[in-house]
C-alpha positions in Angstrom: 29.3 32.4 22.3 26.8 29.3 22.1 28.9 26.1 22.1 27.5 24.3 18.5 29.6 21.6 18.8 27.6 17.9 19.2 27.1 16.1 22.8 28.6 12.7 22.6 27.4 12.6 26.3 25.7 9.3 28.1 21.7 10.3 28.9 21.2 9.4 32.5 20.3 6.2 31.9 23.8 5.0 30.2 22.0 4.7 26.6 23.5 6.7 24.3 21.8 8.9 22.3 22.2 7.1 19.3 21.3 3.7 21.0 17.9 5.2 21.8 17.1 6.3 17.9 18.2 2.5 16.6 15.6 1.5 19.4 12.9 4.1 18.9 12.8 3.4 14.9 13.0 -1.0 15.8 9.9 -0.2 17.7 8.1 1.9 15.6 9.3 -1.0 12.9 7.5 -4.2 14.5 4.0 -3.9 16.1 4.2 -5.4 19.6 2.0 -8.5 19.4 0.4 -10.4 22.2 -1.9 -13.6 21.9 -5.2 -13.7 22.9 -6.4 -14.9 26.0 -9.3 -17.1 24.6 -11.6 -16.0 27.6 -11.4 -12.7 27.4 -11.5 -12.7 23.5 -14.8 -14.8 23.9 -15.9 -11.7 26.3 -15.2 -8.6 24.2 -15.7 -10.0 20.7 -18.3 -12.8 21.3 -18.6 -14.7 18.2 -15.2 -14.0 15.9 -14.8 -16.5 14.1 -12.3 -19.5 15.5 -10.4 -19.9 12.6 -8.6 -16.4 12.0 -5.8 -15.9 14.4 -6.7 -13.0 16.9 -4.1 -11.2 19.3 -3.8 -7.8 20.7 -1.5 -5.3 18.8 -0.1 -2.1 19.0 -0.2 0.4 16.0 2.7 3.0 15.4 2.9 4.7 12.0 6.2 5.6 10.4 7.2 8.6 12.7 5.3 7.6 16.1 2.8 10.4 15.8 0.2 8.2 15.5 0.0 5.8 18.5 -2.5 3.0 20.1 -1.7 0.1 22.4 -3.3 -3.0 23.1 -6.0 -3.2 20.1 -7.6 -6.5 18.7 -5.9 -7.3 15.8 -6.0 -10.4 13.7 -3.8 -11.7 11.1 -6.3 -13.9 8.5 -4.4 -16.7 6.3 -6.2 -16.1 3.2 -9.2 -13.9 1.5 -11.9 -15.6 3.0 -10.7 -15.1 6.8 -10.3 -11.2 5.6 -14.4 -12.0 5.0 -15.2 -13.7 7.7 -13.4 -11.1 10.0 -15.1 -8.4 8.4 -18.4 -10.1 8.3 -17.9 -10.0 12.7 -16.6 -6.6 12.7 -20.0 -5.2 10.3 -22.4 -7.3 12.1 -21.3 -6.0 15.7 -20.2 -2.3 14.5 -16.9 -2.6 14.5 -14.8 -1.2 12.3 -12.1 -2.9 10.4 -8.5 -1.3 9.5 -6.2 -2.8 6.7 -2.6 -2.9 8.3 0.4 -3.3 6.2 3.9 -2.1 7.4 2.0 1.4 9.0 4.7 3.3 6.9 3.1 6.6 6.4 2.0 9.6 7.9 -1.4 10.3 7.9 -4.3 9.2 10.1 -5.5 7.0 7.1 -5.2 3.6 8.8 -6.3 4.7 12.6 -6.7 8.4 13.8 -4.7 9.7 17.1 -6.6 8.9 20.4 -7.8 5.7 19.1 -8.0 3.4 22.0 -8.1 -0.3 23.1 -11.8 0.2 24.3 -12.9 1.5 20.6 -14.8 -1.1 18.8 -11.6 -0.9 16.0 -10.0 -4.1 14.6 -6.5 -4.1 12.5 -6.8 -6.7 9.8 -2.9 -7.7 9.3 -2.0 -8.3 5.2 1.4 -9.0 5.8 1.4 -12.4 7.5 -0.3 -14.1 4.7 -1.6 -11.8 2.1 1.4 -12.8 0.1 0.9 -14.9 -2.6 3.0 -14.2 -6.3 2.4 -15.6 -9.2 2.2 -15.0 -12.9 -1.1 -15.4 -14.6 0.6 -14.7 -18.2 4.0 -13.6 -19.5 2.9 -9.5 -18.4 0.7 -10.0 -15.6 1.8 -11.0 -11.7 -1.3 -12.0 -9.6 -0.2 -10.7 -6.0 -1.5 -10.7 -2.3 -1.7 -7.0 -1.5 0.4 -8.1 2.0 3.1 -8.7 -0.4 6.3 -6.2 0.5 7.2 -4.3 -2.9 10.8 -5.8 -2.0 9.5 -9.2 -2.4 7.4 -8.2 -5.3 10.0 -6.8 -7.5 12.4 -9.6 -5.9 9.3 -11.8 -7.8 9.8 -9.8 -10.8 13.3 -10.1 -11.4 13.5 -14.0 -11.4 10.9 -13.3 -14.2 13.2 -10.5 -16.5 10.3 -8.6 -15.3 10.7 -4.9 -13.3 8.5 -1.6 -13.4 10.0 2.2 -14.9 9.9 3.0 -10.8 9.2 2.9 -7.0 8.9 3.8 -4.2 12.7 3.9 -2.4 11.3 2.1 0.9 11.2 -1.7 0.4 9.2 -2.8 3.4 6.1 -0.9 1.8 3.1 -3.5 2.1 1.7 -3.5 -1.9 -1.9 -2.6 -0.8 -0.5 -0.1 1.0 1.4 1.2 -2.0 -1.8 1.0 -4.2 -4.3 2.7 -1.3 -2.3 6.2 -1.5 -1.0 6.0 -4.9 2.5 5.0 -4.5 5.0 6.7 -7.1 8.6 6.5 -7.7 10.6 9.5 -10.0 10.8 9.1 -14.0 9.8 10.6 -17.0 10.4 9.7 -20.7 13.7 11.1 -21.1 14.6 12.9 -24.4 13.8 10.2 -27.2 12.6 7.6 -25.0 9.8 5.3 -26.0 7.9 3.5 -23.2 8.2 -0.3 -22.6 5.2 -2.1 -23.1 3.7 -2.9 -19.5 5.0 0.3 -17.9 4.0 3.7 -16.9 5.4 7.0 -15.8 3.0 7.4 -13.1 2.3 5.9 -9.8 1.7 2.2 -9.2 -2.1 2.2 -8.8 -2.2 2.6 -12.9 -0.6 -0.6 -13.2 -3.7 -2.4 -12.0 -5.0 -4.9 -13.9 -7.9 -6.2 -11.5 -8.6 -6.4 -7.9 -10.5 -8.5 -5.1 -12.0 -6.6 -2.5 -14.4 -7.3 0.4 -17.7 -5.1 -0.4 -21.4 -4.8 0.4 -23.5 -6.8 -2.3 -26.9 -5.0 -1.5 -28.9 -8.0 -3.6 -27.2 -10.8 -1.1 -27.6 -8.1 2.4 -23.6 -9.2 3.0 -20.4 -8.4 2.7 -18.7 -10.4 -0.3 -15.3 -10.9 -1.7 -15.8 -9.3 -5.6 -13.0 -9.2 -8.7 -13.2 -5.6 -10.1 -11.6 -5.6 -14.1 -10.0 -2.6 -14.8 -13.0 -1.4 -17.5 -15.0 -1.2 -14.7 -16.4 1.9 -13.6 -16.2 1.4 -10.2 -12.6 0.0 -9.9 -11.7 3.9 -10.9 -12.3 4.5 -6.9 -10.9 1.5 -6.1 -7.4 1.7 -7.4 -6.6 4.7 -5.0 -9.0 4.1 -1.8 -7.3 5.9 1.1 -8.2 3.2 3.2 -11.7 3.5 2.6 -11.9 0.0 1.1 -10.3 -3.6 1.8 -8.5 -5.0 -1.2 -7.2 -8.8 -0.7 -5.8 -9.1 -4.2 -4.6 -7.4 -7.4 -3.5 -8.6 -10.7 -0.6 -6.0 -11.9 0.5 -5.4 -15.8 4.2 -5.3 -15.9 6.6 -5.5 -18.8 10.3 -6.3 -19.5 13.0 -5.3 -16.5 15.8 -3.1 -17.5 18.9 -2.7 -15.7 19.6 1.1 -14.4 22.7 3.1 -13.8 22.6 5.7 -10.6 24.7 8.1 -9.7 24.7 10.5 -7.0 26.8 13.8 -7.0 26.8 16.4 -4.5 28.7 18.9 -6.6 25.9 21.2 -7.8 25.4 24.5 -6.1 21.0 24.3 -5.3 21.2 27.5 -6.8 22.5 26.3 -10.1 20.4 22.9 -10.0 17.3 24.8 -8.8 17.4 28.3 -11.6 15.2 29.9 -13.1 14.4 28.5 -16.9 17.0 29.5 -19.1 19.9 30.1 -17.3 21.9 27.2 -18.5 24.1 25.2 -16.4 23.9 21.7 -14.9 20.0 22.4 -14.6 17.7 19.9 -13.0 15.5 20.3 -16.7 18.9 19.2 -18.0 19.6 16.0 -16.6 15.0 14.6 -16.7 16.5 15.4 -20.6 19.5 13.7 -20.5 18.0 10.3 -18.3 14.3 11.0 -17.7 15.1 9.6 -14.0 16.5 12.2 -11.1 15.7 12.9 -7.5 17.3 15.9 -5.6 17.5 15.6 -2.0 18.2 18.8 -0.6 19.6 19.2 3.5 18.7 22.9 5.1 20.9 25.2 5.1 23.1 24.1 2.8 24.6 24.4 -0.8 24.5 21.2 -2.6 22.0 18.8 -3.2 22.5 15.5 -2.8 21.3 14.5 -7.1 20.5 11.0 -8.2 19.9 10.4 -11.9 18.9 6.9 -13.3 19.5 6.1 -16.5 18.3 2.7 -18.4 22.0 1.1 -18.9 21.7 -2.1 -20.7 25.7 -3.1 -19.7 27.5 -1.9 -17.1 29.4 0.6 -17.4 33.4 0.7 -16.8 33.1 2.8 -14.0 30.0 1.8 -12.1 30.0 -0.5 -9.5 27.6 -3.9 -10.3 25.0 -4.2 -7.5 23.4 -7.7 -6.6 21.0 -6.6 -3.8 18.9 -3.0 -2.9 20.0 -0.8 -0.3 23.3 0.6 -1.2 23.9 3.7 1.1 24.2 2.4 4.5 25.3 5.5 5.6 21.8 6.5 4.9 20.0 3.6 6.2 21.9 3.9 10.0 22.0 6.6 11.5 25.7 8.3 11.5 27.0 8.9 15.1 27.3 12.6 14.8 23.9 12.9 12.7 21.8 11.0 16.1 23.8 12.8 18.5 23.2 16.0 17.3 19.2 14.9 16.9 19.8 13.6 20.4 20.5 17.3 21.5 18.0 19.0 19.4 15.1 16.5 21.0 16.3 16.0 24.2 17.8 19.7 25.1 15.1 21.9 23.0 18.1 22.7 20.8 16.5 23.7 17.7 18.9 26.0 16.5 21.3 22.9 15.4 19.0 22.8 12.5 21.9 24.5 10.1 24.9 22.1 11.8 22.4 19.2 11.6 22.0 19.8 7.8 25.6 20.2 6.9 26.6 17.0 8.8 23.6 15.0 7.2 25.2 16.6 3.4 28.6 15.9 5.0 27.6 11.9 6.2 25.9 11.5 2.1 29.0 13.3 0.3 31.6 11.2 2.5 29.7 8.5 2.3 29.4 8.0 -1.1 32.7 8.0 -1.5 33.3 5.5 1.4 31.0 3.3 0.2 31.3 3.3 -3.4 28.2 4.1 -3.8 28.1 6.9 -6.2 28.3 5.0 -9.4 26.3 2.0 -9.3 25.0 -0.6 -12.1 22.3 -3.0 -11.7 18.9 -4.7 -12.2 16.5 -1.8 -11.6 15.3 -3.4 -8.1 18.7 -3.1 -6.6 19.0 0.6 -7.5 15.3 1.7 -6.9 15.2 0.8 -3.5 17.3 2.1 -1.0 15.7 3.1 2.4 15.1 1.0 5.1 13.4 1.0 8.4 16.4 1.7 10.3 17.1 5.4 8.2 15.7 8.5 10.4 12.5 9.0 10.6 11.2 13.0 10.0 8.1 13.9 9.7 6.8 14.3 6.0 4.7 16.7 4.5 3.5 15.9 0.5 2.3 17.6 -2.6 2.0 16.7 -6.4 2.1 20.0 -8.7 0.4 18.5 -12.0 2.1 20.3 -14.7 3.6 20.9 -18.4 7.1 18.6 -18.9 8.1 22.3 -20.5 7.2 23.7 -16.6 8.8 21.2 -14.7 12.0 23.8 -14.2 9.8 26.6 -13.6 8.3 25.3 -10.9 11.3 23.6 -8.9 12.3 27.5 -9.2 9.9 29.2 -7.5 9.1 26.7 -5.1 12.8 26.2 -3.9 13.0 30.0 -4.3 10.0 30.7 -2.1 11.2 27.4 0.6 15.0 29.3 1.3 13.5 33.1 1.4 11.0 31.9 4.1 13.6 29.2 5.9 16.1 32.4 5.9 13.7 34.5 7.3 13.0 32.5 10.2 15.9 31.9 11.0 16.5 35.5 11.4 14.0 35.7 13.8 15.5 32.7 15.9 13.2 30.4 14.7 14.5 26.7 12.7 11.0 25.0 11.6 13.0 22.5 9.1 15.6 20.1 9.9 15.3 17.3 7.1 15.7 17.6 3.4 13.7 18.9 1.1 12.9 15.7 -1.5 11.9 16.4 -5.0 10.9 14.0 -7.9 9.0 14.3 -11.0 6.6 11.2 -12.5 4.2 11.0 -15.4 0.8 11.2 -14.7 -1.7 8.0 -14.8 -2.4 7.1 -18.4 -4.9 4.5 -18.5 -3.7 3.3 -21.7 -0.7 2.4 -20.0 -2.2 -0.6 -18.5 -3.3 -2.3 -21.8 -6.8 -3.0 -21.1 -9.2 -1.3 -23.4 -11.9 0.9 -21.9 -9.3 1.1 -18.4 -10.7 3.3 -16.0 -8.2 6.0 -14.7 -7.9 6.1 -11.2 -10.0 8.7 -9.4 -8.0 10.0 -6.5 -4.7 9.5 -7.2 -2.5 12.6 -7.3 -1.4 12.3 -11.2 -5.2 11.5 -12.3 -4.8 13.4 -15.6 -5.0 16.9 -16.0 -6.0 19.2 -18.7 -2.9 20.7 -19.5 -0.5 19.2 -17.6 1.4 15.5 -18.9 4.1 15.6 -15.7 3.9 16.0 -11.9 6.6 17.6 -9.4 6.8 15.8 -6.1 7.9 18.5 -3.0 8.5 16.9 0.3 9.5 18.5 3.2 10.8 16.8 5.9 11.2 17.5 9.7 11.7 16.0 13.4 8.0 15.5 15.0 7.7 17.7 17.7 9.6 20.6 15.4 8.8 24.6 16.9 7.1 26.1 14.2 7.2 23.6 11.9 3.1 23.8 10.9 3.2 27.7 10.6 6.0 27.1 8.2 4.7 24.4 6.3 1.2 25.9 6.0 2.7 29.0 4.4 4.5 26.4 1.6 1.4 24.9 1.1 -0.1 27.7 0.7 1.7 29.0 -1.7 1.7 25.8 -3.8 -2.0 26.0 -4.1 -2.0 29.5 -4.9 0.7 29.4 -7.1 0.1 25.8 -9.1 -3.4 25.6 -10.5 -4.5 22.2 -9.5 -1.8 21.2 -6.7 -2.9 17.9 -5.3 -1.8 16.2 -1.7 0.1 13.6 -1.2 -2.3 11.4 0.5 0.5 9.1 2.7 2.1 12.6 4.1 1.3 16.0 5.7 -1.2 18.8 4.6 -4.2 20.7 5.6 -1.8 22.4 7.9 -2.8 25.5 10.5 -0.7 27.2 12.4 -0.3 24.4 15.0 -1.9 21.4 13.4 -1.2 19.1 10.3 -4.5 17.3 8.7 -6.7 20.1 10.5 -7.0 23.2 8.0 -11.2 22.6 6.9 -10.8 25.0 4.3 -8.0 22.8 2.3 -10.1 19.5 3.6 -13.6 20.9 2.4 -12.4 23.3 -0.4 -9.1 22.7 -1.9 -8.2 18.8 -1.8 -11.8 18.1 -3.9 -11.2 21.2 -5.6 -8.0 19.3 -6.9 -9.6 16.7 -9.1 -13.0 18.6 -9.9 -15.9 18.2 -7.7 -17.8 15.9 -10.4 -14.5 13.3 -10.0 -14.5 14.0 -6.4 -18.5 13.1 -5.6 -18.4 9.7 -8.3 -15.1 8.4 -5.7 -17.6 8.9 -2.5 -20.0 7.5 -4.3 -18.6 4.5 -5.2 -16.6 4.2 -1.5 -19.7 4.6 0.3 -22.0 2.3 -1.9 -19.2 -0.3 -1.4 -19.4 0.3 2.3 -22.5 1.9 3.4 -22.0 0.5 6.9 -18.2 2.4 7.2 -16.7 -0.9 8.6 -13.6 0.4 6.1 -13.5 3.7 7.4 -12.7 6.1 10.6 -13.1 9.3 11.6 -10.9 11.2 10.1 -11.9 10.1 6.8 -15.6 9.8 7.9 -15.1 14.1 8.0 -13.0 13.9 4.5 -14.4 11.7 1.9 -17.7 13.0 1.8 -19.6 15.0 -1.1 -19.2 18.1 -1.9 
């Protein structure tokens, strides 16, 4: 009999298990930063200019798949450093990467292999990109280095919020706005919008934007203001990392104060049925609240549900929250949950995946509970966000299945339906490819008439760019531990069958996709065929357009997406 039971063991070294994944994710957290020495700065990169603070960095994105050590970085204190730096890095062909918090996925910001001898300098937002200020009673001028904690933080000493976000609060905002950040809501049944919101994902609440781009008339790089009528901001407001934005000016309307609860008391296969069936659907309660994200751990029963509802008082039984994050049993990792990663990593004991996902339902259902958690009341900031660096970091892979509201239960069905048959028949065969949730949301999609500016361009590459046909978009994440057996021939068969099965499935541009059987971001026929087939190849060709005139010389660009944003 195999002994399933979790090693609280010592490693050799006498740190525990769960010592080394607190260290592991405070690492990944905080780039390592060392100061320049002047000489040598003067030797590799003769003529940067003096005033913009210059150190070597390293780079680790959200799940340490993505690694560099010792390259120049610098951390400019306001928009016309950012210009000057890039102005050094064009004229000596280097290129320049936007760095925010590196929390995502995808080899947007540098590619793996990148090295300290490649001409490649991180520009830093977050140490002084930060400014926040109102320009008018609906519109917050911010610094795109800005946290969206801080932002919202911002808003709320304003009576000011947006419908949603994203759950991390350590999100940088021109990160958020680069790979069309989203949160999970929907009008629900009877609901009339707020003025100054919208149902899709933050890029649509753009107002304006200052970016660093090539002005062809002056032969230079210059710092430009891009209104939301303009044509060319429609490529702007969803980049990729293919531009440099310093600035934006955001629309944002009235804050409401939201009520979330979380129940684990929903079989997946009465949340997750087909349309029609009745029950406690997942249809049911978008109705009922508009607001709902299912979180579901593999091989298990019941979903861990959130639903958000606007709640103007608090409610007898809900429990009044003052700050974000209110599931610390989420955010740090439970002893049994990183010992029993500890095992899986360190031992190749991959078939823990089942008692890994029943102690990770277990550490939500109890914890709930513990922490009174499951009913809580607050301004929407303090209920919106709730991960922090410190949770487990998995592996992510990302799709947005544009679609009709009337759908939205159809295709939670066949997608959940077609994720268990294929997790069951793997593990039939020995074989555990998933060992995080399964995350699923639904949003609006980007109406540029949210935004209040007449003529407002909509943004060309985000995921909810509208759709003929479609007014909603289902979210599907699947999440994993890096190094996972299996895990891309798995995940290439799911998104597979989401483009075969959902007309006009779009990536999630911060995640995983373009899987093959042993590679994520590698399959050229989703690269070259389906991701521009996604938004129309007329949409797809007026974004490169615009990204390369702004850029002609690439200093906002790197390989990876010199091979992907091209015309096609």
């Amino acid at each position: 009999m195999v002994d399933h039971s979790p090693d609280n063991s010592l490693s050799p070294d006498g740190w525990s298990r769960r010592g080394f994944l607190r260290t592991a994710a405070a690492l990944a957290a905080v780039p390592v930063l060392l100061a320049a020495d002047p000489a040598v700065a003067a030797a590799e990169l003769p003529g940067f200019p003096a005033e913009v603070a210059l150190y070597r960095s390293a780079y680790r994105n959200w799940v340490g798949e993505i690694t560099a050590d010792g390259l120049w970085a610098c951390a400019p204190a306001d928009a016309g450093q950012v210009l000057a730096a890039v102005d050094w890095a064009w004229r000596n062909g280097w290129r320049a990467r936007a760095r925010g918090s590196a929390h995502g996925w995808s080899p947007l910001t540098i590619t793996e292999g990148t090295g300290a001898d490649d001409k490649v300098l991180l520009v830093d937002t977050a140490g002084h990109l930060t400014g926040l200020a109102l320009d008018s009673a609906t519109e917050v001028r911010a610094g795109t280095g800005v946290t969206l904690e801080a932002l919202l933080t911002f808003l709320e000493g304003h009576g000011l919020g947006l419908t949603a976000a994203p759950a991390p609060g350590d999100l940088t905002l021109g990160g958020a706005l680069a790979i069309d950040a989203h949160g999970t809501a929907v009008p629900a049944d009877g609901e009339e919008p707020l003025p100054g919101h919208t149902y899709g994902s933050l890029s649509n609440l753009v107002v304006a934007l200052t970016a660093v781009v090539w002005d062809e008339s002056a032969g230079a790089y210059v710092l430009r203001t891009f209104r939301r009528d303009e044509a060319d901001c429609a490529a702007l407001l969803t980049h990729l990392g293919r531009a440099l934005v310093t600035e934006v000016v955001l629309r944002v309307g009235a804050n409401s104060s939201l009520r979330c609860v979380s129940r684990t008391d929903i079989p997946a296969a009465e949340l997750f049925a087909a349309p029609g069936s009745g029950g406690r659907t997942l249809d049911g309660f978008l109705r009922r609240s508009g607001r709902v994200e299912a979180i579901w751990f593999p091989f298990t029963e019941y979903p861990w549900l959130k639903e958000w509802s606007v709640t103007p008082a608090k409610p007898l039984t809900s429990r009044h929250v003052t700050s974000p994050y209110n599931y610390p049993f989420s955010d740090n990792v439970p002893t049994v949950v990183a010992d029993l990663v500890g095992r899986m990593v360190s031992d190749a004991a991959w078939y823990l995946a089942p008692v890994l996902g029943n102690a990770q339902l277990d550490a939500a259902a109890l914890g709930l509970v513990a922490t009174l958690s499951a009913d809580i009341w607050g301004p929407s900031k303090n209920t919106l966000l709730y991960i922090r660096p410190t949770t487990l970091r998995l592996g992510a892979n990302g799709y947005a299945v544009p679609t009709r509201r009337a759908d939205v239960q159809r295709v939670v069905h066949e997608f959940t339906s077609f994720y268990w048959e294929r997790l069951t028949v793997y593990a039939a065969s020995g074989r555990f490819p998933v060992n995080g949730s399964v995350e699923i949301r639904v949003t609006g999609l980007d109406e540029a008439s949210d935004v209040g500016v007449d003529g407002a361009q909509m943004p060309l590459l985000s995921a909810v760019r509208p759709r003929d046909g479609a007014d909603t978009a289902v979210w599907l994440d699947v999440l994993t531990l890096p190094g996972t057996p299996y895990a891309e021939a798995f995940l290439r068969e799911l998104e597979q069958f989401l483009f075969e099965r959902f007309e006009g499935t779009r990536v999630e541009w911060s995640k995983g996709w373009a899987y093959t059987e042993g590679a994520v971001w590698s399959d050229e026929e989703v690269l070259g065929t389906r991701i521009p087939g996604s938004f129309g190849g007329a949409v797809w060709d007026a974004a490169v357009e615009v990204l390369d005139r702004l850029d002609p010389h690439r200093v906002f660009s790197n390989g990876f997406l010199d091979g992907v944003l091209v015309r096609r």
